[in-house]
N, CA and C atoms of all chains as a GROMACS GRO file, in nm:
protein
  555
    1UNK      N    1  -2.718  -1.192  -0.154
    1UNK     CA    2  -2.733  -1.115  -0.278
    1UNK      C    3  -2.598  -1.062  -0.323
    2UNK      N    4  -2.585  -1.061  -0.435
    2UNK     CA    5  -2.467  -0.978  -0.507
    2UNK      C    6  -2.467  -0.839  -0.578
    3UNK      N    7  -2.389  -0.836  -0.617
    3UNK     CA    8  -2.367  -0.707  -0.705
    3UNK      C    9  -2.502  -0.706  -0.850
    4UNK      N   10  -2.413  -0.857  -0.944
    4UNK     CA   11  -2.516  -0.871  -1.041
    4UNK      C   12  -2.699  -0.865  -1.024
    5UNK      N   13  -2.665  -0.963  -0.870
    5UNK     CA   14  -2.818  -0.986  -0.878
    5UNK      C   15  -2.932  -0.900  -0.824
    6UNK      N   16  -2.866  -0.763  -0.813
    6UNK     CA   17  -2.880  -0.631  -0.779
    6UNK      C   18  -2.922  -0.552  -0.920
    7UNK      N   19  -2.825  -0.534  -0.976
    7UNK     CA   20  -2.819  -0.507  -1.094
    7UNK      C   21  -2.978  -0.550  -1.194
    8UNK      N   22  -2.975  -0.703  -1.185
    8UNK     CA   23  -3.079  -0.756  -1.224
    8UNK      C   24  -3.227  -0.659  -1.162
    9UNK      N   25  -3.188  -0.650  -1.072
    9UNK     CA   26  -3.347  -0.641  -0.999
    9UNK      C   27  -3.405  -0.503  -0.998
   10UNK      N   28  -3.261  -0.379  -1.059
   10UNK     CA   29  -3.312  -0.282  -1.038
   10UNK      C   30  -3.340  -0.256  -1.186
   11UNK      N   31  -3.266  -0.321  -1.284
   11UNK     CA   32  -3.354  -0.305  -1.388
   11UNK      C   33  -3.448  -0.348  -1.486
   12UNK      N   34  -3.533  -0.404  -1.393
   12UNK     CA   35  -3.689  -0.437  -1.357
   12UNK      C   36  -3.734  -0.335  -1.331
   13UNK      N   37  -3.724  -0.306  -1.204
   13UNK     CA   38  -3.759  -0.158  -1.155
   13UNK      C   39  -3.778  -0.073  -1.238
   14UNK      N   40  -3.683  -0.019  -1.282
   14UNK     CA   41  -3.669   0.116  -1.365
   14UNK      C   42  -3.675   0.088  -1.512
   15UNK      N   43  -3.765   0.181  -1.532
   15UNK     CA   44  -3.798   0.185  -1.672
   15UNK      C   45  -3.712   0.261  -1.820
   16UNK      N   46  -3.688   0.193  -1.885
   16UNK     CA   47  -3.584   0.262  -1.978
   16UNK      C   48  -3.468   0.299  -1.924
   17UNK      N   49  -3.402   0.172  -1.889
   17UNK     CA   50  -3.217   0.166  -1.870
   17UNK      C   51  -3.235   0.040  -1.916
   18UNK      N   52  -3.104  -0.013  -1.986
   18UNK     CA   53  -3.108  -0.182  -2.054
   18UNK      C   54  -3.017  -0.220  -1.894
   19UNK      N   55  -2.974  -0.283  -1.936
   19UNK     CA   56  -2.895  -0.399  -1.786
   19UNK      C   57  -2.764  -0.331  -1.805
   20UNK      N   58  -2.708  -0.336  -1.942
   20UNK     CA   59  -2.564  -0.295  -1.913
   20UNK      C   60  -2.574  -0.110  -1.862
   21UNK      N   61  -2.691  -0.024  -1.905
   21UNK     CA   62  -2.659   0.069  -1.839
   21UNK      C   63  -2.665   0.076  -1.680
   22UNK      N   64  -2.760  -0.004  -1.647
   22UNK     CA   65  -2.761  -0.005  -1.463
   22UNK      C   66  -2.641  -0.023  -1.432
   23UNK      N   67  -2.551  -0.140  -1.494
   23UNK     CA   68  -2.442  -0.164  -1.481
   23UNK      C   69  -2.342  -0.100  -1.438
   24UNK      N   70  -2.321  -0.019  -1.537
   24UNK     CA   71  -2.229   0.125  -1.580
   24UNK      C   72  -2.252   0.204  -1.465
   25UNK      N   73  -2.406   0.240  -1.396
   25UNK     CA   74  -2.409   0.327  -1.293
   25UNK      C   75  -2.404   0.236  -1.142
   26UNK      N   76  -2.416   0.152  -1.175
   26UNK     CA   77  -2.409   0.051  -1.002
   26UNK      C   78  -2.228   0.087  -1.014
   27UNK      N   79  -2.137   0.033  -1.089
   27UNK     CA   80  -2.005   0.054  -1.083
   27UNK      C   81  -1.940   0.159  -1.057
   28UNK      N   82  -1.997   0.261  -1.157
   28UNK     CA   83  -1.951   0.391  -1.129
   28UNK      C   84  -1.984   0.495  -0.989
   29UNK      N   85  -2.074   0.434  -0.919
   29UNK     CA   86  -2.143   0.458  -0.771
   29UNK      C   87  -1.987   0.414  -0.680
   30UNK      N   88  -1.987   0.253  -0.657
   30UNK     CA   89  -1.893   0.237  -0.636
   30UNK      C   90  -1.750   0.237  -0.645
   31UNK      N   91  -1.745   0.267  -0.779
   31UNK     CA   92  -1.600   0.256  -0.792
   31UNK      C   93  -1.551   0.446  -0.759
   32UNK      N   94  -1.649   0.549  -0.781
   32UNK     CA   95  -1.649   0.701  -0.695
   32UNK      C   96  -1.612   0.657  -0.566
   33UNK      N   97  -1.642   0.541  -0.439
   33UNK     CA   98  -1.664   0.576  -0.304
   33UNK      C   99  -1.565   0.530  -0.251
   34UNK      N  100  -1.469   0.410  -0.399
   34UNK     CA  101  -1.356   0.372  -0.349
   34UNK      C  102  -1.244   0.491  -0.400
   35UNK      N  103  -1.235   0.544  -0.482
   35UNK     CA  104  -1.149   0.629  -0.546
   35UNK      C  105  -1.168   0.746  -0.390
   36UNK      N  106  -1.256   0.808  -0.354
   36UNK     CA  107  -1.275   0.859  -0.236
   36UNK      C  108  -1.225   0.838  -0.107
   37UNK      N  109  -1.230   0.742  -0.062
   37UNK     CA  110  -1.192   0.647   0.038
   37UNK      C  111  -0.991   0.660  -0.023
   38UNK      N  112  -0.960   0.643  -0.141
   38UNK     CA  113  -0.801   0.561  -0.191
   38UNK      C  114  -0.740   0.722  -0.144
   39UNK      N  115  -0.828   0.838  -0.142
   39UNK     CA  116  -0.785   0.979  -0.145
   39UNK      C  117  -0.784   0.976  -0.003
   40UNK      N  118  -0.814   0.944   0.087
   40UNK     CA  119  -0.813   0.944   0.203
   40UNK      C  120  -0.957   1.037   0.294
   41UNK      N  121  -1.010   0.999   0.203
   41UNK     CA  122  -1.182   1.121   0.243
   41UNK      C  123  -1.249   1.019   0.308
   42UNK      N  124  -1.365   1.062   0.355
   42UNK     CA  125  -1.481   1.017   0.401
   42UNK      C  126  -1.607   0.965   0.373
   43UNK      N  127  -1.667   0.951   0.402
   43UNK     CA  128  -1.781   0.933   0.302
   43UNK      C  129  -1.905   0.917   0.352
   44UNK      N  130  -2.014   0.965   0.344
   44UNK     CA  131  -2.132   1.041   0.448
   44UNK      C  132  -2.222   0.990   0.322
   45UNK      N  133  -2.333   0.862   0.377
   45UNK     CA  134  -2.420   0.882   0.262
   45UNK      C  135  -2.543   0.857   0.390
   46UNK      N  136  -2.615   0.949   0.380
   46UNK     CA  137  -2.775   1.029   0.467
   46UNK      C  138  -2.804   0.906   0.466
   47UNK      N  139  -2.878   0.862   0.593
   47UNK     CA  140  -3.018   0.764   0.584
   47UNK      C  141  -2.944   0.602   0.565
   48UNK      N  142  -2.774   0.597   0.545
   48UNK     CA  143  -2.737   0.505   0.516
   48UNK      C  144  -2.632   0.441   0.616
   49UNK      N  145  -2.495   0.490   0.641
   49UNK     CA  146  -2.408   0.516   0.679
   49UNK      C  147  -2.272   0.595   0.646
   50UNK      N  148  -2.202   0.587   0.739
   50UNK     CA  149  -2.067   0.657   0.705
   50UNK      C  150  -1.916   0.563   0.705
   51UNK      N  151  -1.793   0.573   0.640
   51UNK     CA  152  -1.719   0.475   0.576
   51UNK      C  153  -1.635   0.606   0.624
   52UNK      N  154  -1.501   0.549   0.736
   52UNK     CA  155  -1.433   0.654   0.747
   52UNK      C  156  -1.257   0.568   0.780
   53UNK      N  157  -1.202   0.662   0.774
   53UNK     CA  158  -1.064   0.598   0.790
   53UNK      C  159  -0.983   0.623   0.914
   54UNK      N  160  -0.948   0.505   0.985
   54UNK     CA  161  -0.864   0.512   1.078
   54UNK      C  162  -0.717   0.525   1.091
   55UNK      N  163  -0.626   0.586   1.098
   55UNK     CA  164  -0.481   0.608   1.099
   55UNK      C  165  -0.463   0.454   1.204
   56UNK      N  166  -0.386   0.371   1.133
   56UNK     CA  167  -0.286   0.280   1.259
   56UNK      C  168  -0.152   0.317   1.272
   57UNK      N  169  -0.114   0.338   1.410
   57UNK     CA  170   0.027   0.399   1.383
   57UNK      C  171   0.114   0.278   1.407
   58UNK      N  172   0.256   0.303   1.344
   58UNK     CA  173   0.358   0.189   1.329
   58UNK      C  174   0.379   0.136   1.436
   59UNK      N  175   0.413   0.015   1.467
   59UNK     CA  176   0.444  -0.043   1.553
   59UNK      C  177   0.544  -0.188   1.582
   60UNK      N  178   0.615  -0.199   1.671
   60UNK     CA  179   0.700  -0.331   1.630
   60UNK      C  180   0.623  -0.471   1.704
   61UNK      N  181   0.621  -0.511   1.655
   61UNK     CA  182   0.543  -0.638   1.618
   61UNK      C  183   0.648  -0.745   1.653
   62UNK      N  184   0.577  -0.893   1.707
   62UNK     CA  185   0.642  -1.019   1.706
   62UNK      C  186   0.584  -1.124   1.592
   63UNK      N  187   0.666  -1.177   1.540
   63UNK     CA  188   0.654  -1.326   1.455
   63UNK      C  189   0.604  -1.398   1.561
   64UNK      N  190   0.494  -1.450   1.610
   64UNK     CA  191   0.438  -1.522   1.687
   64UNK      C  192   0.549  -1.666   1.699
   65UNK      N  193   0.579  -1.701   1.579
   65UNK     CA  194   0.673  -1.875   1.568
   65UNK      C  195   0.857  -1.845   1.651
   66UNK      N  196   0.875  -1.709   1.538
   66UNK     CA  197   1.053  -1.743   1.577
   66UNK      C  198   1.046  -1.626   1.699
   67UNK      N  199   0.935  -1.542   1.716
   67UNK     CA  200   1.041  -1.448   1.824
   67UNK      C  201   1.039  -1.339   1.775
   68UNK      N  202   1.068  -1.305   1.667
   68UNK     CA  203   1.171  -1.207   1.582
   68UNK      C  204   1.081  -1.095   1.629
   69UNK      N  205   1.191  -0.952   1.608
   69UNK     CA  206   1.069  -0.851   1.608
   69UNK      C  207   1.110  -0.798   1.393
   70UNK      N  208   0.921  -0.758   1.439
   70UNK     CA  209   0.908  -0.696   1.282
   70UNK      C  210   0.850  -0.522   1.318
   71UNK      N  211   0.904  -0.496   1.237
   71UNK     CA  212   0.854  -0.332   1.215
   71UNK      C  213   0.753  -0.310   1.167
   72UNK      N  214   0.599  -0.299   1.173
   72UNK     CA  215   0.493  -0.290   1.085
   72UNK      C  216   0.409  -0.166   1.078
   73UNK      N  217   0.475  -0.080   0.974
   73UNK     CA  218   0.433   0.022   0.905
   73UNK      C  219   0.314   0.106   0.967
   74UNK      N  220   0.289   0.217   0.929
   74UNK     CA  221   0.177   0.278   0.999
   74UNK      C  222   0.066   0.275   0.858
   75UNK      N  223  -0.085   0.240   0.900
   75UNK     CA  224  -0.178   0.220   0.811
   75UNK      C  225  -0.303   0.268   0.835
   76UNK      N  226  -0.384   0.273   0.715
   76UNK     CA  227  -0.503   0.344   0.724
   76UNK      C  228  -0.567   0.233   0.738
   77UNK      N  229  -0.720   0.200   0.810
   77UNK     CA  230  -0.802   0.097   0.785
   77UNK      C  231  -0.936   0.153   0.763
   78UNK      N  232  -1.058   0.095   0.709
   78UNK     CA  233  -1.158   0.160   0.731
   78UNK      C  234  -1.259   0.107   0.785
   79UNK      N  235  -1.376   0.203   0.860
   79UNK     CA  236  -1.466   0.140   0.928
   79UNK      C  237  -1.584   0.189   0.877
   80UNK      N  238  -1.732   0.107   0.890
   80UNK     CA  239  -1.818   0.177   0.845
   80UNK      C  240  -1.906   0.152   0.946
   81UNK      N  241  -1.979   0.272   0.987
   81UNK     CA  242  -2.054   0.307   1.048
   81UNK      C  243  -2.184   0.311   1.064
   82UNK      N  244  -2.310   0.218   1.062
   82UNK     CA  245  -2.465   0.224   1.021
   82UNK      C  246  -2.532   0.400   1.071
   83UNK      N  247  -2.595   0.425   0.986
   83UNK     CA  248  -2.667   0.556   1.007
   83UNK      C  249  -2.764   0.501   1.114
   84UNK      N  250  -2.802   0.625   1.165
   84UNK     CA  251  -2.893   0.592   1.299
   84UNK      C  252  -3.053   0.562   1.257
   85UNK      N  253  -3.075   0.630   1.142
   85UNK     CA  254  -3.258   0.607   1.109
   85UNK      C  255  -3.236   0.424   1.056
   86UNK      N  256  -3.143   0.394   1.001
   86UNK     CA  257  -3.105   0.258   0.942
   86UNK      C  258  -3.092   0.175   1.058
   87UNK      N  259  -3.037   0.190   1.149
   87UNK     CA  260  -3.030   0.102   1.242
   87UNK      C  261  -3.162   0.113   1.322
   88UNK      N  262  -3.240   0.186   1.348
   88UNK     CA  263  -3.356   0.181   1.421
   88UNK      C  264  -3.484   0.114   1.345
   89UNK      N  265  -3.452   0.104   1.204
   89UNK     CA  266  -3.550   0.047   1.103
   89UNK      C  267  -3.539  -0.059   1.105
   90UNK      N  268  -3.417  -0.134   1.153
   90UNK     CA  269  -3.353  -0.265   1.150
   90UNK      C  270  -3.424  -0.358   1.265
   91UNK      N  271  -3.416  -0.267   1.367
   91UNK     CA  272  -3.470  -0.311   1.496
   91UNK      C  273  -3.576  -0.261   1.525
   92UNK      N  274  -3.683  -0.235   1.429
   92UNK     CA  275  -3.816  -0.187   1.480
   92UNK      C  276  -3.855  -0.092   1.578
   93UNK      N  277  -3.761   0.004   1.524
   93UNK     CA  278  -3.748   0.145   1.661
   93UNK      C  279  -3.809   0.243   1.580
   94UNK      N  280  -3.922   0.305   1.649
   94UNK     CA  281  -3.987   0.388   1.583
   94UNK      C  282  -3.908   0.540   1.644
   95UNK      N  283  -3.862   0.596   1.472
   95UNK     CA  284  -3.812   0.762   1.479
   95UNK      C  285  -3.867   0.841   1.610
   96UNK      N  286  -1.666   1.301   0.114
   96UNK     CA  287  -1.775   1.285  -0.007
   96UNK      C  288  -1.909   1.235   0.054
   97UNK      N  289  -1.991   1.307  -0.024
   97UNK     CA  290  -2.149   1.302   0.009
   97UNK      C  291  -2.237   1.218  -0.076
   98UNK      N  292  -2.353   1.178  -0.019
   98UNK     CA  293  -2.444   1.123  -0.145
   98UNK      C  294  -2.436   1.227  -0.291
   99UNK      N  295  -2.423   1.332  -0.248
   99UNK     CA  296  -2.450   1.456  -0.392
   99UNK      C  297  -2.325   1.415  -0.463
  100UNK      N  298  -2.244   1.464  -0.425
  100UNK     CA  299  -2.088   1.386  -0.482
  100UNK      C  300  -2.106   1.215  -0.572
  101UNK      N  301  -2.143   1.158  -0.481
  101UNK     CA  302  -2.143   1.036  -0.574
  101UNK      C  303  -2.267   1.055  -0.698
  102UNK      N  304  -2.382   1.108  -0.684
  102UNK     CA  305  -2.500   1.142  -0.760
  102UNK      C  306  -2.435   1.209  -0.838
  103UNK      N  307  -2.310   1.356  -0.866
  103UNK     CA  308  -2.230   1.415  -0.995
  103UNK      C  309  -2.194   1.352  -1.012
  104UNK      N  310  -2.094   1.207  -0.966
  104UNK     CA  311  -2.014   1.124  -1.037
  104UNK      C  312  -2.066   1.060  -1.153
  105UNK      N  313  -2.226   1.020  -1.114
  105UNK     CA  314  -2.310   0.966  -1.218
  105UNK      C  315  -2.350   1.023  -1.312
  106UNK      N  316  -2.360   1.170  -1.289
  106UNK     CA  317  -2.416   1.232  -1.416
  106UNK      C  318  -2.327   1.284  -1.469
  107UNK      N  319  -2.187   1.306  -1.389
  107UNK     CA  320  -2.062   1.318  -1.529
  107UNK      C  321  -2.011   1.203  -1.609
  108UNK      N  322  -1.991   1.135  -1.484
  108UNK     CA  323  -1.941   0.997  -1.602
  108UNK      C  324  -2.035   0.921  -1.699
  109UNK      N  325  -2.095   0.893  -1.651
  109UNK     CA  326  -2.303   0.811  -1.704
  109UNK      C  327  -2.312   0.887  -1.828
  110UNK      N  328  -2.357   0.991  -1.812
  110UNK     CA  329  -2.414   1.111  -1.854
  110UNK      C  330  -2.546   1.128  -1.825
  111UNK      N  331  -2.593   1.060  -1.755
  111UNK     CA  332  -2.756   1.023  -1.768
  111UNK      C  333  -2.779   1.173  -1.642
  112UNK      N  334  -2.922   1.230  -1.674
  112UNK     CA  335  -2.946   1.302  -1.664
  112UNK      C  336  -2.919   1.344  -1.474
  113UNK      N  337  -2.910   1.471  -1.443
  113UNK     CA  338  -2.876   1.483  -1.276
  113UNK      C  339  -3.024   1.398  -1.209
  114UNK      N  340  -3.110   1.481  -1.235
  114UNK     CA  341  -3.241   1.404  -1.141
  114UNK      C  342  -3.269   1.214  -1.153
  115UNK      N  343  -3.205   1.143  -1.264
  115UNK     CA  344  -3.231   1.017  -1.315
  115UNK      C  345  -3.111   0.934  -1.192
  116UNK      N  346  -2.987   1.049  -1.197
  116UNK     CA  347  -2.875   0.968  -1.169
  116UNK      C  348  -2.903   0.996  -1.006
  117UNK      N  349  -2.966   1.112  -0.986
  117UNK     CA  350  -2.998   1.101  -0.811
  117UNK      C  351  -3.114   0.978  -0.765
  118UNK      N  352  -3.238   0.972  -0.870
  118UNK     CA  353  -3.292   0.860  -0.839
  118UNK      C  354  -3.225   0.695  -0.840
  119UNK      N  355  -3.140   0.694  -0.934
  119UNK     CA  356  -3.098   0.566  -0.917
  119UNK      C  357  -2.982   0.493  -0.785
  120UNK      N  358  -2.930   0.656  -0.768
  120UNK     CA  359  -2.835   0.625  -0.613
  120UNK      C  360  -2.922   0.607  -0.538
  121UNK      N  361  -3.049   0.697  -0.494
  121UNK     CA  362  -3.134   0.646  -0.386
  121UNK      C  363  -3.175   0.490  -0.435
  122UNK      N  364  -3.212   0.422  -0.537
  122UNK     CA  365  -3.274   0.313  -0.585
  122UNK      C  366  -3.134   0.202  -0.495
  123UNK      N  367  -3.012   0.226  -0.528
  123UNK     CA  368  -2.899   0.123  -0.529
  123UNK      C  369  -2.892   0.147  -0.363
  124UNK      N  370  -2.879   0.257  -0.310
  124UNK     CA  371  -2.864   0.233  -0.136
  124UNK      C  372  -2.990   0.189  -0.074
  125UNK      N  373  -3.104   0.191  -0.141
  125UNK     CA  374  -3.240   0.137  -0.070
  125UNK      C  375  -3.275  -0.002  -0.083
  126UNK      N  376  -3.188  -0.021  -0.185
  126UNK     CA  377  -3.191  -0.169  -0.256
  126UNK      C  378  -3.103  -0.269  -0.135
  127UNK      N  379  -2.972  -0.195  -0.103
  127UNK     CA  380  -2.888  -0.278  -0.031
  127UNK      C  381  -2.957  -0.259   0.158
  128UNK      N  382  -3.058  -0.182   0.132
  128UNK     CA  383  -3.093  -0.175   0.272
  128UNK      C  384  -3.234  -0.279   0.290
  129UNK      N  385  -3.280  -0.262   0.192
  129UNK     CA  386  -3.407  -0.368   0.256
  129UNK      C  387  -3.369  -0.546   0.181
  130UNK      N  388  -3.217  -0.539   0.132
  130UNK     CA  389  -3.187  -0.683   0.130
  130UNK      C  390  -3.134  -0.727   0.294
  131UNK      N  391  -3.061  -0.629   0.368
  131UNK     CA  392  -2.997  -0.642   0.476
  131UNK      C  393  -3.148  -0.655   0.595
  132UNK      N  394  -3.264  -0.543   0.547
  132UNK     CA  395  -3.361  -0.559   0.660
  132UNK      C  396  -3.392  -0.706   0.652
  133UNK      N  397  -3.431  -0.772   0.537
  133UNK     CA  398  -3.460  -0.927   0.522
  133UNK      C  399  -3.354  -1.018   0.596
  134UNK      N  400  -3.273  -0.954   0.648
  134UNK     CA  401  -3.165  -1.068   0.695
  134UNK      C  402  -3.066  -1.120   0.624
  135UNK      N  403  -3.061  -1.081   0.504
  135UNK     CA  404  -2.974  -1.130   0.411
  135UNK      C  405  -2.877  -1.038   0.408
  136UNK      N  406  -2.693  -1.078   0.375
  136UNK     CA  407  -2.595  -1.009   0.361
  136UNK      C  408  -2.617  -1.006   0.156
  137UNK      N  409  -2.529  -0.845   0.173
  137UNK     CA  410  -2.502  -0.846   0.024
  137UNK      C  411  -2.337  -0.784  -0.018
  138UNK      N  412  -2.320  -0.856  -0.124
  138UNK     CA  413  -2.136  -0.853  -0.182
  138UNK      C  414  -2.148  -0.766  -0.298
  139UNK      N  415  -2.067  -0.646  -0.291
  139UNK     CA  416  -2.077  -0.608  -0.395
  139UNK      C  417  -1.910  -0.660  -0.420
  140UNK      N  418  -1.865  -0.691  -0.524
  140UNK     CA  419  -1.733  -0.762  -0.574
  140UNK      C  420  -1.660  -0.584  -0.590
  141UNK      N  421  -1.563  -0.656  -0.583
  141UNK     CA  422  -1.439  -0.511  -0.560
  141UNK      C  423  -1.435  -0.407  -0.462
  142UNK      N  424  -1.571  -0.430  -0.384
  142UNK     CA  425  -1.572  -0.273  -0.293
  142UNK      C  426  -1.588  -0.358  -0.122
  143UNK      N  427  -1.683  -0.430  -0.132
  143UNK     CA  428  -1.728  -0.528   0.007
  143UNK      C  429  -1.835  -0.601   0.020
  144UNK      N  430  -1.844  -0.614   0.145
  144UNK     CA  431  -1.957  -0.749   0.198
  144UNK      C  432  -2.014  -0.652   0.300
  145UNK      N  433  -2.151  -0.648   0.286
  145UNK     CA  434  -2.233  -0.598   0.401
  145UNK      C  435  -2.330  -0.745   0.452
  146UNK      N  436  -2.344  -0.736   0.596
  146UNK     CA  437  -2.421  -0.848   0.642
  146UNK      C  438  -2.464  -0.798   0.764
  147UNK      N  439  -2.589  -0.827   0.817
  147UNK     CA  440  -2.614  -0.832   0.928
  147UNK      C  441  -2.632  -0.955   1.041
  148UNK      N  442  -2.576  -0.907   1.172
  148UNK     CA  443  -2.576  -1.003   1.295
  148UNK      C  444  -2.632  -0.952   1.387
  149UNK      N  445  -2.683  -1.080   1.431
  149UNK     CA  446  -2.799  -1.090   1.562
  149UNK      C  447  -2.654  -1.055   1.715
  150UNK      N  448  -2.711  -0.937   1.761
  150UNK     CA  449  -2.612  -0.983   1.911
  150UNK      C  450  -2.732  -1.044   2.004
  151UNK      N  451  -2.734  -1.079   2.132
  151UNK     CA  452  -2.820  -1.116   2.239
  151UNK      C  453  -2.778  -0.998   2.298
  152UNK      N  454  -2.868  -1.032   2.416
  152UNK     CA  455  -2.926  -0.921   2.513
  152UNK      C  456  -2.758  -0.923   2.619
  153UNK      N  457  -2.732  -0.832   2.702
  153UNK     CA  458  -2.644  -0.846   2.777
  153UNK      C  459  -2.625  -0.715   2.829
  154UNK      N  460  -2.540  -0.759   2.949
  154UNK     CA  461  -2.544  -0.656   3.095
  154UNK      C  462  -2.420  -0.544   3.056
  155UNK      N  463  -2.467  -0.396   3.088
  155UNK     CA  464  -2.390  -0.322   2.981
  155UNK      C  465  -2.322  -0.230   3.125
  156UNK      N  466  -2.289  -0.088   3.176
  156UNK     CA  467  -2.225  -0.060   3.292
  156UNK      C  468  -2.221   0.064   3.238
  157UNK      N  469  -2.316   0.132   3.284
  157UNK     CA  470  -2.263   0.340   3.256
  157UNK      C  471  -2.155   0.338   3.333
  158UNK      N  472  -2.034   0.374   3.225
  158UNK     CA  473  -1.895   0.328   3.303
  158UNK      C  474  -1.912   0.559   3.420
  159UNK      N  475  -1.990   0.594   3.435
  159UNK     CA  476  -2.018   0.694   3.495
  159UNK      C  477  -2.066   0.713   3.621
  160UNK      N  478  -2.177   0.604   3.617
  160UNK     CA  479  -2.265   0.586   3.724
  160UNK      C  480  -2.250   0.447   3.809
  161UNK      N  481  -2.187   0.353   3.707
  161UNK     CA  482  -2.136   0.238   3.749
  161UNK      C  483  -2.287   0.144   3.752
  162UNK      N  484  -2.386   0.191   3.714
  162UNK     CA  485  -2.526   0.147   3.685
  162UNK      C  486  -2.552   0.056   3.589
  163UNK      N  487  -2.566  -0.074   3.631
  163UNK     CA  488  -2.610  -0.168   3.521
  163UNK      C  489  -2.696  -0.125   3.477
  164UNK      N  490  -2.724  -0.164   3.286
  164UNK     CA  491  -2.818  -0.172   3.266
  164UNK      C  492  -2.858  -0.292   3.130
  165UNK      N  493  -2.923  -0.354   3.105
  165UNK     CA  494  -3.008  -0.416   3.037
  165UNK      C  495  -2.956  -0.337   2.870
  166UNK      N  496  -2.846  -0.394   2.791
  166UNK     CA  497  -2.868  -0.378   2.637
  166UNK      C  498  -2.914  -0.471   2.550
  167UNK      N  499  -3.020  -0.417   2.487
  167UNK     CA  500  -3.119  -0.520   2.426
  167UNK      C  501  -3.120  -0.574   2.334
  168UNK      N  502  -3.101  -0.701   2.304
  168UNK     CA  503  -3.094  -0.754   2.172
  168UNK      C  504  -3.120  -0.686   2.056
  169UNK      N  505  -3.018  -0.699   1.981
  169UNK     CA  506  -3.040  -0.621   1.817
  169UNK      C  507  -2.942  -0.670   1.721
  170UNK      N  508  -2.996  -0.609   1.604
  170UNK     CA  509  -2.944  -0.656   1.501
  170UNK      C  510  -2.861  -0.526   1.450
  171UNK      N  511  -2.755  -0.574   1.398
  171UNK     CA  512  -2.617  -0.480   1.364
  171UNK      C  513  -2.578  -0.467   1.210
  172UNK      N  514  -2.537  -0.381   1.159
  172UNK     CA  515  -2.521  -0.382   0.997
  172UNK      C  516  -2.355  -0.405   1.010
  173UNK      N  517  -2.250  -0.505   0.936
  173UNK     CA  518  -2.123  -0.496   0.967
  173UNK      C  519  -2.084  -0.505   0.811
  174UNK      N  520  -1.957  -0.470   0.790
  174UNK     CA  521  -1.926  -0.426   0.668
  174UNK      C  522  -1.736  -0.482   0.687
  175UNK      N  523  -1.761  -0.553   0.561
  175UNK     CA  524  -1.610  -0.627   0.549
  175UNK      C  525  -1.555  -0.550   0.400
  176UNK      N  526  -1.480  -0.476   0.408
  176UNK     CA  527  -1.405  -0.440   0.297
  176UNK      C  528  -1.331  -0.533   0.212
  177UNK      N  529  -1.357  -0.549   0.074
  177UNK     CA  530  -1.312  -0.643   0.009
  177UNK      C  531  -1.158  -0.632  -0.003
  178UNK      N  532  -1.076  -0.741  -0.045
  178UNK     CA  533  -0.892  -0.670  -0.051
  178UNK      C  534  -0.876  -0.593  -0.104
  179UNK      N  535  -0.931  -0.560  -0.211
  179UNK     CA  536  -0.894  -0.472  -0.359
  179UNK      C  537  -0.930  -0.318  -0.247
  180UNK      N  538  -1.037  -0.303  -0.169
  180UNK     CA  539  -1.054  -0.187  -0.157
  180UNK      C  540  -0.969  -0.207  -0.001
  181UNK      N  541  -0.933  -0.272   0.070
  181UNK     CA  542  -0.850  -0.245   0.169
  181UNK      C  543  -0.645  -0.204   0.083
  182UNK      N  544  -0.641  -0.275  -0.018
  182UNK     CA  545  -0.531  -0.190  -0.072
  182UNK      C  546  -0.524  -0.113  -0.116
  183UNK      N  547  -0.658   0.000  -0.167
  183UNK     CA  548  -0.624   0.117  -0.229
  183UNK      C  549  -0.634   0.203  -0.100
  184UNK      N  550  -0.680   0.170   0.006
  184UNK     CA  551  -0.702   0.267   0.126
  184UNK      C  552  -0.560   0.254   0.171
  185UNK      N  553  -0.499   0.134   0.218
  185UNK     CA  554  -0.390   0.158   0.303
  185UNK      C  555  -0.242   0.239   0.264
   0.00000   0.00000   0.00000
C-alpha cells in the first residue's frame, strides 16, 4: 500500500472531505513528524509507536578498496520503535 | 511531539475543526496498522516504508541466569526511513 492508495481509502470512509482535502491532512500529519524529528525531538504516538533519534559519534573509518583512513562525522539516525498494545495485536497476544 | 501535537498541526494548518482533525489522525495511524496486521508493508513517499517480518522461533539466554529459553516466533513492525527524511534528521 502507499501513501495515495491510503488517501483513496480513507476518503471513502469519511464523509464530507473531497480527496484533495484528505490529502492536505495525510501530508500535513507527516510532513509535522518530519519537521519534528529535523528539530531533533521525539515522537510518541499512543497505541502506535515511538520514532526517536540516536546520536552516532564521529569516527575514523577505512575505504574498504585503498586503505585510506576517512573521518566520518558524528550523526543522528533514527529508530522506530512498535508500541507494545501494536505488537501484541500483531501476534495475537491478548492485553 | 505527541499524537496531540500532530492533531494541532492539523487543525492549525488544515483548519478543519480540532475534534475532525483528531478523528482523522486516529483514522490515518489505524489505517497504517491494520494494512501492516494483513501482512502487507506500507510507503508513505517522503517520510518511509513500514513492513512487517516473520522472525522464527529461536534459543534466547537470560544473559542473568544463563537460562535458556524458547523465543517464539513473531511478527515484527520495521520501519525504513525514506532519504529525504534521513537528511533532514542527520
Amino acid at each position: 500500500m502507499t501513501k495515495s492508495v491510503m488517501i483513496e481509502k480513507i476518503t471513502e470512509k469519511v464523509e464530507g472531505l473531497t480527496r484533495k482535502q484528505v490529502e492536505t491532512i495525510v501530508n500535513t500529519i507527516f510532513d509535522s513528524m518530519k519537521d519534528a524529528l529535523a528539530r531533533g525531538e521525539k515522537i510518541e504516538i499512543r497505541g502506535f509507536g515511538n520514532f526517536r533519534l540516536k546520536e552516532r559519534a564521529a569516527k575514523t573509518a577505512r575505504n574498504p578498496r585503498t586503505g585510506e583512513k576517512v573521518q566520518v562525522p558524528s550523526k543522528r539516525v533514527l529508530h522506530f520503535r512498535v508500541g507494545k498494545p501494536f505488537h501484541n495485536a500483531l501476534n495475537g497476544i491478548a492485553e | 511531539m505527541t499524537k496531540a501535537d500532530v492533531v494541532n498541526n492539523v487543525f492549525e494548518k488544515v483548519g478543519l475543526p480540532r475534534n475532525e482533525a483528531q478523528e482523522l489522525v486516529e483514522i490515518v495511524f489505524e489505517s497504517i496498522k491494520h494494512t501492516l496486521m494483513a501482512g502487507e508493508s506500507i510507503k508513505i513517499s517522503g517520510f518511509g516504508t513500514f513492513s512487517v517480518r516473520k522472525k522464527n522461533a529461536r534459543i534466547g539466554r537470560n544473559p542473568k541466569t544463563k537460562q535458556e529459553v524458547e523465543i517464539t516466533p513473531r511478527r515484527v513492525v520495521t520501519f525504513k526511513a525514506s532519504d529525504q527524511l534521513k537528511e533532514g534528521v542527520k
